[in-house]
Backbone as XML, in Angstrom:
<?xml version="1.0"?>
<chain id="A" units="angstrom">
  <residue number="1" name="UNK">
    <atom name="N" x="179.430" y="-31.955" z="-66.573"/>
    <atom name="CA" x="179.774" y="-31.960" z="-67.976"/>
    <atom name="C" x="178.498" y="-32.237" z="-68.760"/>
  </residue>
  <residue number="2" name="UNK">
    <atom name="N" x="178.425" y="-31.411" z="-69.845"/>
    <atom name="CA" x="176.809" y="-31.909" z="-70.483"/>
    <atom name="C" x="177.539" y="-33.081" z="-71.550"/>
  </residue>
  <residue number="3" name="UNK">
    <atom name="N" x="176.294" y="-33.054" z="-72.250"/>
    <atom name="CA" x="176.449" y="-34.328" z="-73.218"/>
    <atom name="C" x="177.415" y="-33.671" z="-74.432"/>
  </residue>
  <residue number="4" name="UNK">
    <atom name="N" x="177.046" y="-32.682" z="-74.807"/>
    <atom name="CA" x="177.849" y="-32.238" z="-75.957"/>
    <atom name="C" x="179.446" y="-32.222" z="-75.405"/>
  </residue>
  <residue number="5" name="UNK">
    <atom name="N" x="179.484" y="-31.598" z="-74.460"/>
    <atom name="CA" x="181.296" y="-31.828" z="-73.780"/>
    <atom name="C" x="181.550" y="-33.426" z="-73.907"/>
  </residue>
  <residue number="6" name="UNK">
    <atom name="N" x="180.376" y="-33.851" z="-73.745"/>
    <atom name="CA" x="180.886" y="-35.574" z="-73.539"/>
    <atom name="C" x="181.581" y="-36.276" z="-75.028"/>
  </residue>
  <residue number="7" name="UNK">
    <atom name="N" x="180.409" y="-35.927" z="-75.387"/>
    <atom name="CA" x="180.649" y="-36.075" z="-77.107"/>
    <atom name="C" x="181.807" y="-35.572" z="-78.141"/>
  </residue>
  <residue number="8" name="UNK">
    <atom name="N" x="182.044" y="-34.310" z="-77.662"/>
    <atom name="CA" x="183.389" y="-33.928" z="-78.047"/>
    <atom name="C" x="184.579" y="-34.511" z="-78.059"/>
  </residue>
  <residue number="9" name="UNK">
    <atom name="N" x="184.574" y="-34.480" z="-76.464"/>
    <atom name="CA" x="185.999" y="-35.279" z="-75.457"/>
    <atom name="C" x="186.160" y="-36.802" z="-76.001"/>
  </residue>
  <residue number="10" name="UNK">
    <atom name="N" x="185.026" y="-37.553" z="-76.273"/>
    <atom name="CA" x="184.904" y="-39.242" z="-76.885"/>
    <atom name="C" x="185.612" y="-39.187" z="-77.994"/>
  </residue>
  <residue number="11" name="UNK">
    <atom name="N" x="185.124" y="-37.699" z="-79.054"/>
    <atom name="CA" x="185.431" y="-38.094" z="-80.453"/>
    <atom name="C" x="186.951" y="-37.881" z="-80.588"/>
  </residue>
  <residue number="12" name="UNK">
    <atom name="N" x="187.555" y="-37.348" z="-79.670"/>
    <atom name="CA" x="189.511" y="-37.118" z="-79.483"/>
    <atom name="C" x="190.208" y="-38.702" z="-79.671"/>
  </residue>
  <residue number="13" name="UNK">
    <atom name="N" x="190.530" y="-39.135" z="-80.469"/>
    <atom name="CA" x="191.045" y="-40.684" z="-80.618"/>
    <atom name="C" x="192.820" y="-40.724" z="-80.390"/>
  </residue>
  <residue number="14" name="UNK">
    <atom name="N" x="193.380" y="-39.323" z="-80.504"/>
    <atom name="CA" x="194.241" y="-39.038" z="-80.617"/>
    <atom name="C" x="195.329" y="-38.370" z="-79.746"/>
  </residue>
  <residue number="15" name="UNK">
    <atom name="N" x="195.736" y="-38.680" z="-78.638"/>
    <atom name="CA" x="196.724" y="-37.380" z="-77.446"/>
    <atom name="C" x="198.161" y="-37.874" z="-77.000"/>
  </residue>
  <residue number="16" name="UNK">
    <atom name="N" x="198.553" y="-36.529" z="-77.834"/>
    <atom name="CA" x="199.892" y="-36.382" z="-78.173"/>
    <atom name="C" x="200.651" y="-35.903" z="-76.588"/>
  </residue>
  <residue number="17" name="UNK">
    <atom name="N" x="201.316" y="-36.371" z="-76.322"/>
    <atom name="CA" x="202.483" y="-35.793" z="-75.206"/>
    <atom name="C" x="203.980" y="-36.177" z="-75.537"/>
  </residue>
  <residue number="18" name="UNK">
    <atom name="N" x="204.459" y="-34.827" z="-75.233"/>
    <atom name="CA" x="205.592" y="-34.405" z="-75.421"/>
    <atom name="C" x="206.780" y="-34.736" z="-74.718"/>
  </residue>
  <residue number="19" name="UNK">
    <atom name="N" x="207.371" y="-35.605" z="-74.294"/>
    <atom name="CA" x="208.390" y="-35.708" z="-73.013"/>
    <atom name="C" x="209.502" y="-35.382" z="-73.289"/>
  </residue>
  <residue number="20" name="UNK">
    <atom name="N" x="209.881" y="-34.964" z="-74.239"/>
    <atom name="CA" x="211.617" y="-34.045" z="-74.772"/>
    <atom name="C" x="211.533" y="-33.391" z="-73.422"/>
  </residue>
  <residue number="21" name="UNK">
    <atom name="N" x="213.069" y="-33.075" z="-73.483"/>
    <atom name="CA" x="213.730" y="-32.119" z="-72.186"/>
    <atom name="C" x="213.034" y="-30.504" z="-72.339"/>
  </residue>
  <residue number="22" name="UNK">
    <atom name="N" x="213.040" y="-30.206" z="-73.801"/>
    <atom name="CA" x="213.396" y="-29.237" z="-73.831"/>
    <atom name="C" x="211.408" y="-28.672" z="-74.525"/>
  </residue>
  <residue number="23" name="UNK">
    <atom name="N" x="210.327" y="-29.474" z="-74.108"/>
    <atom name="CA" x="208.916" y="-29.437" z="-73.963"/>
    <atom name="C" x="208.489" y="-28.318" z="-72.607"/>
  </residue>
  <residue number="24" name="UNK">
    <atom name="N" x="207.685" y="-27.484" z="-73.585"/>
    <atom name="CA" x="207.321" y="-26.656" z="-72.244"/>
    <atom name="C" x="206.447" y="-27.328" z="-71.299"/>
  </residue>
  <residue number="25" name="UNK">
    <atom name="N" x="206.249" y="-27.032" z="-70.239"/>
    <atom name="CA" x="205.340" y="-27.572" z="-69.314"/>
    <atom name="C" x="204.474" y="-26.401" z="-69.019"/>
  </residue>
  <residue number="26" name="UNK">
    <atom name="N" x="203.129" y="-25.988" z="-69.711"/>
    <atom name="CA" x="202.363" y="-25.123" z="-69.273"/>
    <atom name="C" x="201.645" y="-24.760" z="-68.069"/>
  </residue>
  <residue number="27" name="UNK">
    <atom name="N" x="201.292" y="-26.558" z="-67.491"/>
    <atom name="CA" x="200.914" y="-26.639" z="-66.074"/>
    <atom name="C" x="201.293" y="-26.576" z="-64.705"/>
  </residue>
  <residue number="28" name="UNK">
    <atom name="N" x="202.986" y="-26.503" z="-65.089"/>
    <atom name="CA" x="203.778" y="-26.034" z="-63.920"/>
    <atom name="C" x="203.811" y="-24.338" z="-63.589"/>
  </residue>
  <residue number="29" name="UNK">
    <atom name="N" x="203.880" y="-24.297" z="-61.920"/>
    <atom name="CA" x="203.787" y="-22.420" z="-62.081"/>
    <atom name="C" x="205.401" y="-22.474" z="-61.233"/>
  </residue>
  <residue number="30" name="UNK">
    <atom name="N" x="205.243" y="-21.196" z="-61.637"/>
    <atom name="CA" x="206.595" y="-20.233" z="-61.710"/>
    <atom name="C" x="206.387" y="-20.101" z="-60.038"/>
  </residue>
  <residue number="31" name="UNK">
    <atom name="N" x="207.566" y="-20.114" z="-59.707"/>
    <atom name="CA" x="207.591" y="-19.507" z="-57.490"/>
    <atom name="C" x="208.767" y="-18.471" z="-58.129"/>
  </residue>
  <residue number="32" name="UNK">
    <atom name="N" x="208.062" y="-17.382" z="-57.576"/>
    <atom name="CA" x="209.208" y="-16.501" z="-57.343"/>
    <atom name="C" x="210.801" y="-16.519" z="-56.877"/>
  </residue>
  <residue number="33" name="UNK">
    <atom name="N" x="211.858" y="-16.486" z="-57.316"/>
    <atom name="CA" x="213.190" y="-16.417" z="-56.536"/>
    <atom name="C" x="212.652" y="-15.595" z="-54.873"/>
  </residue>
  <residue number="34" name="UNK">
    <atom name="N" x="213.435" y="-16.011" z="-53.904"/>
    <atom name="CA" x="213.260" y="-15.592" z="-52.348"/>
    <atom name="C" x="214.558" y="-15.409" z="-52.738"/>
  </residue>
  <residue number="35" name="UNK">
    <atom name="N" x="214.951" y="-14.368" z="-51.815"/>
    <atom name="CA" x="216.410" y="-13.752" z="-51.338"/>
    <atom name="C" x="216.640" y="-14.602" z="-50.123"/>
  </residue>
  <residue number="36" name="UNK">
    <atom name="N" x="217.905" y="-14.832" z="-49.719"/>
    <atom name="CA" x="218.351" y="-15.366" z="-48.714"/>
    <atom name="C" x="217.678" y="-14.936" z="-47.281"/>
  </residue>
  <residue number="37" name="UNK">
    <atom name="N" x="218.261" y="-13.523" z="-47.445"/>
    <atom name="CA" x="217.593" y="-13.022" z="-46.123"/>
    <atom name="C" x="215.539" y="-13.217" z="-46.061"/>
  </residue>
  <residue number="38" name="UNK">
    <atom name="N" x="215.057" y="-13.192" z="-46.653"/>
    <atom name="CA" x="213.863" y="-13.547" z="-47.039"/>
    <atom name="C" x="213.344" y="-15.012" z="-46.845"/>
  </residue>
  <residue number="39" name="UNK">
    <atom name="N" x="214.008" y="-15.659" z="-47.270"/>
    <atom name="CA" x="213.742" y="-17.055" z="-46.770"/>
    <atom name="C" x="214.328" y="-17.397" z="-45.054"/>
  </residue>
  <residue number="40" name="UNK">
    <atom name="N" x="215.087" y="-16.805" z="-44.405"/>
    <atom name="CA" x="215.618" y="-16.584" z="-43.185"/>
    <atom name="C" x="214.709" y="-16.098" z="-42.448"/>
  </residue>
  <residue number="41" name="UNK">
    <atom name="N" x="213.684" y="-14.873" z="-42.665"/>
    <atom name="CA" x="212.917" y="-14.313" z="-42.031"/>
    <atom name="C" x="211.423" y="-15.071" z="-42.220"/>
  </residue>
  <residue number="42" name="UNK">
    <atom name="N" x="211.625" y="-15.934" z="-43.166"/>
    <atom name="CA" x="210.167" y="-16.836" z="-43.090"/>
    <atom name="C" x="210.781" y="-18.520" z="-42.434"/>
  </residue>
  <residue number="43" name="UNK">
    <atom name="N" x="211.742" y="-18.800" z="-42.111"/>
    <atom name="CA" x="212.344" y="-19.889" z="-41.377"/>
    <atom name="C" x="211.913" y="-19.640" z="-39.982"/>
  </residue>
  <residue number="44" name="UNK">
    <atom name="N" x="212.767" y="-18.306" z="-39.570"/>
    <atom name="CA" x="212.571" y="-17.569" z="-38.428"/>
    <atom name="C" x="210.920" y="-17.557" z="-37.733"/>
  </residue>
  <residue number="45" name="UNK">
    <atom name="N" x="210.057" y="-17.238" z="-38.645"/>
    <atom name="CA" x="209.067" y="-16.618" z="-38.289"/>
    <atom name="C" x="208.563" y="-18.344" z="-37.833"/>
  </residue>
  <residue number="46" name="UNK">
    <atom name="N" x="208.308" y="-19.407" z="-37.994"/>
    <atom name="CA" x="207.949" y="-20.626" z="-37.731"/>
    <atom name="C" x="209.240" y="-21.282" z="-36.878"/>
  </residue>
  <residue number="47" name="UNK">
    <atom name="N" x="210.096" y="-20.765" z="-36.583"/>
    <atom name="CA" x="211.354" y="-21.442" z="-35.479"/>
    <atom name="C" x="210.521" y="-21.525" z="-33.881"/>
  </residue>
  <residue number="48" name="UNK">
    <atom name="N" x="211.155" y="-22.728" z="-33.644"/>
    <atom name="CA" x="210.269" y="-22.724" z="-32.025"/>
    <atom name="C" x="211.248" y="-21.830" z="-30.940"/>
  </residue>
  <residue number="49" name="UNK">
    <atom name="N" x="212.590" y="-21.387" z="-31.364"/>
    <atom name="CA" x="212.834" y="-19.920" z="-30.558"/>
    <atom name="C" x="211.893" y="-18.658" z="-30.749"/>
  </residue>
  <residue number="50" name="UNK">
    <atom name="N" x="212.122" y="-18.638" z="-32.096"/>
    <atom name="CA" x="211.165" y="-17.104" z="-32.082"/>
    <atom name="C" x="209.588" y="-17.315" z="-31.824"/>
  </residue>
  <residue number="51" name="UNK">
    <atom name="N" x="208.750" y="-18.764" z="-31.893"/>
    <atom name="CA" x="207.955" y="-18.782" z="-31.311"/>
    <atom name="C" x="207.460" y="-18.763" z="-29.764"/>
  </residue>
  <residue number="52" name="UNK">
    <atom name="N" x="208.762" y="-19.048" z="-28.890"/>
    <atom name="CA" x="208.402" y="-18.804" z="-27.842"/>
    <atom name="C" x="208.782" y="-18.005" z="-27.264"/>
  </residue>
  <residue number="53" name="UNK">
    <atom name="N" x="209.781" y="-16.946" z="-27.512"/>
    <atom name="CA" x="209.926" y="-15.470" z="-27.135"/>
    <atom name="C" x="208.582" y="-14.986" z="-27.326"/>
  </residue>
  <residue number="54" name="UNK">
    <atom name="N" x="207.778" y="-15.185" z="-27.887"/>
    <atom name="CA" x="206.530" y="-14.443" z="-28.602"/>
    <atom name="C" x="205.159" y="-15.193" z="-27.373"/>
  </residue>
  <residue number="55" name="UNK">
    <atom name="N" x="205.629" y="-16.486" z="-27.029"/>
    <atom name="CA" x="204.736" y="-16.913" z="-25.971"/>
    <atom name="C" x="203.595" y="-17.610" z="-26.872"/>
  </residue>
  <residue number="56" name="UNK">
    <atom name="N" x="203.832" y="-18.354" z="-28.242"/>
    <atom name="CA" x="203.237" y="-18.479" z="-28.962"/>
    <atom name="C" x="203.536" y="-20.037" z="-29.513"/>
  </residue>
  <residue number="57" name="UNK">
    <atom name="N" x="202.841" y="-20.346" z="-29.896"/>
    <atom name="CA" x="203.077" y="-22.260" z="-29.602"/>
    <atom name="C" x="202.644" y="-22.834" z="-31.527"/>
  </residue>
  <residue number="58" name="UNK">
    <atom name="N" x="203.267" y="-23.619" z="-32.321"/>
    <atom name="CA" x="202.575" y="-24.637" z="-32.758"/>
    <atom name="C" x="201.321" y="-25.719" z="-32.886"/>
  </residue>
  <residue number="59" name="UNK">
    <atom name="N" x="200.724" y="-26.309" z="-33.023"/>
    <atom name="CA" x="199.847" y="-27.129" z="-33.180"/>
    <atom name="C" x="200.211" y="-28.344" z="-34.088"/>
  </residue>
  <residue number="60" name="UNK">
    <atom name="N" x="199.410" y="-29.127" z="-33.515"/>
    <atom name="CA" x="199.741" y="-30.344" z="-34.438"/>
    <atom name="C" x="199.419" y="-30.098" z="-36.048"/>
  </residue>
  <residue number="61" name="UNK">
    <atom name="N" x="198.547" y="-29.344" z="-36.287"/>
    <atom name="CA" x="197.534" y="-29.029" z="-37.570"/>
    <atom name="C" x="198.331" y="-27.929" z="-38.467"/>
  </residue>
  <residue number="62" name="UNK">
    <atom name="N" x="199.092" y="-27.216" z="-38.066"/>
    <atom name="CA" x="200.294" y="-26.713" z="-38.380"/>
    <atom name="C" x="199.575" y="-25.152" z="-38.262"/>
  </residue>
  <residue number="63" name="UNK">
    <atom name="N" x="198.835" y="-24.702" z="-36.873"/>
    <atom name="CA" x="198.861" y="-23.408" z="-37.005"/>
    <atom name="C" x="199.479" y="-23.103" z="-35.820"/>
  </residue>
  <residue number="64" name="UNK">
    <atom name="N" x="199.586" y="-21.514" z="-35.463"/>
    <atom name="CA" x="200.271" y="-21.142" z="-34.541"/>
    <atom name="C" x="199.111" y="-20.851" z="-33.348"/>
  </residue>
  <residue number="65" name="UNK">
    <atom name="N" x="199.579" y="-20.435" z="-32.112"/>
    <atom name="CA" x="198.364" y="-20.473" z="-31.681"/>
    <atom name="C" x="199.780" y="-19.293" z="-30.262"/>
  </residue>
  <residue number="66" name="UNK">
    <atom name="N" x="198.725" y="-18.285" z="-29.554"/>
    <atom name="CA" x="199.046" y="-17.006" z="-28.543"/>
    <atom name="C" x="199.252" y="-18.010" z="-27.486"/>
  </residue>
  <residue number="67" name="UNK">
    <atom name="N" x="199.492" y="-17.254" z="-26.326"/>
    <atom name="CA" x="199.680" y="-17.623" z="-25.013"/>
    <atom name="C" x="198.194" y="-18.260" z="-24.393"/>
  </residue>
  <residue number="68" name="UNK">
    <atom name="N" x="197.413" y="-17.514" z="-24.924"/>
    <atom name="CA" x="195.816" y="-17.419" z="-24.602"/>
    <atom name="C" x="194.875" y="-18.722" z="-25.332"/>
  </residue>
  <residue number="69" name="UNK">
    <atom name="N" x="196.136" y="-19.596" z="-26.206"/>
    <atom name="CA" x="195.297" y="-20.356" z="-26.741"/>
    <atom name="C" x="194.582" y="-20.080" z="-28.217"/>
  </residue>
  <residue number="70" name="UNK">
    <atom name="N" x="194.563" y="-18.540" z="-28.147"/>
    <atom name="CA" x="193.716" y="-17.962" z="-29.671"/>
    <atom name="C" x="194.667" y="-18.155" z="-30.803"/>
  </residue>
  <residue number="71" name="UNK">
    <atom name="N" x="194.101" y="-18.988" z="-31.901"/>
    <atom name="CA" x="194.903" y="-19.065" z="-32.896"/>
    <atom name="C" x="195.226" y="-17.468" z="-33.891"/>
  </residue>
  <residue number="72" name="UNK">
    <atom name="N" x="196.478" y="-17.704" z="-33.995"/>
    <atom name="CA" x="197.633" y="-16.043" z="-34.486"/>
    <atom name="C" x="197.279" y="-16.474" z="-36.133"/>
  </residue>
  <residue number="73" name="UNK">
    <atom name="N" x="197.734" y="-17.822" z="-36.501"/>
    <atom name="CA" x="197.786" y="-18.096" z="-37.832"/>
    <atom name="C" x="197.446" y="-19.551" z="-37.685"/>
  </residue>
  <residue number="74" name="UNK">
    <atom name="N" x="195.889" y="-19.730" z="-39.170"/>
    <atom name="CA" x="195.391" y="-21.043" z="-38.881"/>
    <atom name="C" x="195.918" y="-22.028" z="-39.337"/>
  </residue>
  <residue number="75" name="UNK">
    <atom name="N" x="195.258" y="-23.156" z="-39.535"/>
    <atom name="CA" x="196.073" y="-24.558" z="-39.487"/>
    <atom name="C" x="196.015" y="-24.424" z="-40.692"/>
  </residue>
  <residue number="76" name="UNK">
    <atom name="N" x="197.444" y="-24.800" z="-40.988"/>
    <atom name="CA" x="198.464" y="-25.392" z="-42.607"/>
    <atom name="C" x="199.356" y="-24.140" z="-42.963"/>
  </residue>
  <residue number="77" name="UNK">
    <atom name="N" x="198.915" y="-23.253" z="-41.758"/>
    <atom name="CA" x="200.137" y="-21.928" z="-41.879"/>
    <atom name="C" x="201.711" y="-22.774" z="-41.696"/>
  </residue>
  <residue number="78" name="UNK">
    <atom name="N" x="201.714" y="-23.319" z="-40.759"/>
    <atom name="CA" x="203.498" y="-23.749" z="-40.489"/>
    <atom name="C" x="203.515" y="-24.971" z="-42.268"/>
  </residue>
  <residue number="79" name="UNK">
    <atom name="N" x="203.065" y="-25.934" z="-42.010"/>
    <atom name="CA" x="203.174" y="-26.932" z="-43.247"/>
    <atom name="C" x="203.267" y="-26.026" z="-44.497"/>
  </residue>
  <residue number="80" name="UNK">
    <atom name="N" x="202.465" y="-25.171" z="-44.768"/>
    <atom name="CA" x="202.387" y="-24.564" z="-46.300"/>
    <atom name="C" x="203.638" y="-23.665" z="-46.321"/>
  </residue>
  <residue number="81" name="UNK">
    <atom name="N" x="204.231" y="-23.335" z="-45.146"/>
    <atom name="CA" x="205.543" y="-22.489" z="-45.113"/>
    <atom name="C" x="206.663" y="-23.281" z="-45.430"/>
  </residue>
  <residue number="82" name="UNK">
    <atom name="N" x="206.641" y="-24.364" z="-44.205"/>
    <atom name="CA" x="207.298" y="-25.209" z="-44.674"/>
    <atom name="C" x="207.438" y="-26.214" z="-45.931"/>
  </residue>
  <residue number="83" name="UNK">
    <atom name="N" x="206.726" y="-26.439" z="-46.614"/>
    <atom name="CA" x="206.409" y="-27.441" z="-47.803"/>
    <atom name="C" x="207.375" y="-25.795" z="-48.633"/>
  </residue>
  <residue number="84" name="UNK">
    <atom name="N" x="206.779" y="-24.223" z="-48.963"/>
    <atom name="CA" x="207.493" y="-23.163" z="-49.672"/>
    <atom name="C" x="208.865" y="-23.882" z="-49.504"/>
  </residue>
  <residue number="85" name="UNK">
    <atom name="N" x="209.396" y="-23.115" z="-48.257"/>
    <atom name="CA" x="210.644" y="-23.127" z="-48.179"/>
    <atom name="C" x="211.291" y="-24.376" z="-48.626"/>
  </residue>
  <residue number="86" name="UNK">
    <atom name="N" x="210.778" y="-25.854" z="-48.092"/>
    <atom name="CA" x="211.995" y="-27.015" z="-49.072"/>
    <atom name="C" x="211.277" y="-26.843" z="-50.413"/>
  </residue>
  <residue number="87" name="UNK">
    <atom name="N" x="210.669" y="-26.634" z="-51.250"/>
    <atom name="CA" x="210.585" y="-26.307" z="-52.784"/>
    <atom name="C" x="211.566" y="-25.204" z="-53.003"/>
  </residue>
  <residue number="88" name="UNK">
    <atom name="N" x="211.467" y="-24.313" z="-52.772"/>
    <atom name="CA" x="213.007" y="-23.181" z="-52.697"/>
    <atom name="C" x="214.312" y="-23.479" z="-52.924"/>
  </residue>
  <residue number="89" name="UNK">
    <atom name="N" x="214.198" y="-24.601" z="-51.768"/>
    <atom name="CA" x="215.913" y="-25.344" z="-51.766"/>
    <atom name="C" x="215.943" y="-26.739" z="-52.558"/>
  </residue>
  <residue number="90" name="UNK">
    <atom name="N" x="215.146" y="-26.780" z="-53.124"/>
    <atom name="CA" x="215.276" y="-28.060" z="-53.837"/>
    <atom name="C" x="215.300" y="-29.129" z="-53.555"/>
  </residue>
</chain>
């Protein structure tokens, strides 16, 4: 931040927030609606059945990893799916 940003931001004596119900929240983002079947096929795709028909394993770090050990999808693939999907369901 230079000095002039500094100087600016100091001279603000004043910040207003809004907490009514009915206050937009600009900083929240929008998640798309998922279709049922859609959220089923991304449940599915991280289930430890369909991972091991596939011969394909978890990690602690939340990636998936082949028969061979070579990671398929890297770590925070399962967590970031999972964290989607319960935001979805509320």
């Amino acid at each position: 931040m230079t000095r002039a940003e500094n100087k600016r931001f100091a001279s603000i004596k004043k910040l207003e927030i809004d907490y009514r119900a009915g206050a937009e929240d600009k900083s929240e983002s929008r998640l798309p609606s998922l279709l049922s079947h859609e959220i089923d096929a991304l449940r599915d795709a991280i289930s430890e059945e369909s991972l091991k028909l596939k011969g394909w394993t978890k990690t602690e770090r939340g990636s998936i990893k082949d028969q061979n050990g070579k990671v398929v999808l890297r770590n925070g693939f399962v967590d970031a799916l999972e964290k989607a999907l319960s935001i979805g369901n509320g």
